[in-house]
N, C-alpha and C positions, 0 to 999 in steps of 0.2 A: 822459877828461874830458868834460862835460857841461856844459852850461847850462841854468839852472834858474831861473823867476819862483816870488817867493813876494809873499805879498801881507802888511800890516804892518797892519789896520785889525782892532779887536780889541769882542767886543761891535758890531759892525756899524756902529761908527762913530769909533771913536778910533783916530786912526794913532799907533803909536808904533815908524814908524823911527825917529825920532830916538834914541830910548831902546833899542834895538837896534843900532846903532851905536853909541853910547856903551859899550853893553855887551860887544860886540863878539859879539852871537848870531844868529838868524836860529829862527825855531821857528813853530810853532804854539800858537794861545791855546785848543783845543778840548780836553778833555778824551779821555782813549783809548777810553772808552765813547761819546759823541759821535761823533768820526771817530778809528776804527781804523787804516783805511785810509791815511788822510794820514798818520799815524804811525809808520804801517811803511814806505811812503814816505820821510820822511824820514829814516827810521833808514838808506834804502838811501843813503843820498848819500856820497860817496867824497872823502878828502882829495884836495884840487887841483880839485874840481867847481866852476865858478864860478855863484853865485846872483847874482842880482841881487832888489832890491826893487821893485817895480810898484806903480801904482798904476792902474785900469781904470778908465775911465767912460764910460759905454756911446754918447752921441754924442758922445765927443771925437777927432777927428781922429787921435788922437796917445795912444802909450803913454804916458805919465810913469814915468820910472826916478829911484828917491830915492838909489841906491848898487848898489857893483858890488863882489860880494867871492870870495874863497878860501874852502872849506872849509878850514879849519885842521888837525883831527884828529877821525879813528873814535869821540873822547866821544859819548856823547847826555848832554844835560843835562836834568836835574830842572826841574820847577817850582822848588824849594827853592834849587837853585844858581845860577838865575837872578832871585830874590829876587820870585818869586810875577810875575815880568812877563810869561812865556809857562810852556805846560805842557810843554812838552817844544821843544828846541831843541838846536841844532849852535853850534860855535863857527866864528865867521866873522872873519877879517883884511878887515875891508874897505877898499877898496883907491883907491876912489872916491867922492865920498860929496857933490859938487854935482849935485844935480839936475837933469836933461834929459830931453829927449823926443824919442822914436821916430815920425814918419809910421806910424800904423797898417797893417799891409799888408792889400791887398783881400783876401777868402780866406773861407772859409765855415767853422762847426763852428769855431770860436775858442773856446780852452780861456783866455784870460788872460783872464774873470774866475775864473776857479779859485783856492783859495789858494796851490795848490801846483803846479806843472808842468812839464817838459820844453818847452826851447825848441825848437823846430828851422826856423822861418822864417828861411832864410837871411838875409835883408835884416836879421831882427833878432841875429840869433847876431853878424854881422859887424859893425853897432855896437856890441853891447856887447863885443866882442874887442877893438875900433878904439882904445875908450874903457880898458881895462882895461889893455889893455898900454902906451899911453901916459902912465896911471898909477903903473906898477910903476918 
């Protein structure tokens, strides 16, 4: 198991967690010519992997976490099966889904504006553990 920031802002300015939680997905909005990369990425995510939603801004104190979820299962989903809302996407139980926020940790070389990423900042893996399993 793993934990994983993905980021929900599509066109560089519309967030639509909301609309990913309703749907119950988690994806990218990039086409696979665009970012490859993230693509493949995402295809690696393993059921039981927990994602969480971020939101980065670059002098804020503080992560913002919009939801905290389960891979579900090994599908990749379509544009098409997710009704044109991302290009490719996982399906996600999410398990948490009021918003809060993380004390940024001090630390150099920060991947969370990434859309995509491996968490490993202890301080952050153990909130979102803290929060997920009191959740469940």
């Amino acid at each position: 198991m793993a934990i994983y920031g993905i980021g929900a802002y599509v066109d560089g300015h519309r967030d639509i967690s909301q609309e990913c939680i309703n749907e119950g997905v988690a994806g990218v909005g990039w086409g696979d010519r665009e970012a490859p990369e993230i693509h493949r990425f995402l295809r690696s995510l393993k059921v039981g992997d927990v994602v969480y939603i971020k939101a980065f801004v670059p002098r804020s104190p503080e992560v913002q976490v919009k939801a905290i979820g389960l891979v579900e299962s090994d599908e990749v989903l379509s544009a098409d099966q997710m009704n044109g809302l991302l290009q490719i996407g996982r399906r996600i139980r999410w398990v948490v889904t009021a918003p809060f926020a993380i004390p940024k940790p001090h630390e150099r070389n920060n991947v969370r504006a990434n859309t995509l990423y491996e968490e490993f900042h202890p301080t952050v893996q153990q909130e979102i553990m803290r929060r997920l399993l009191a959740g469940i």
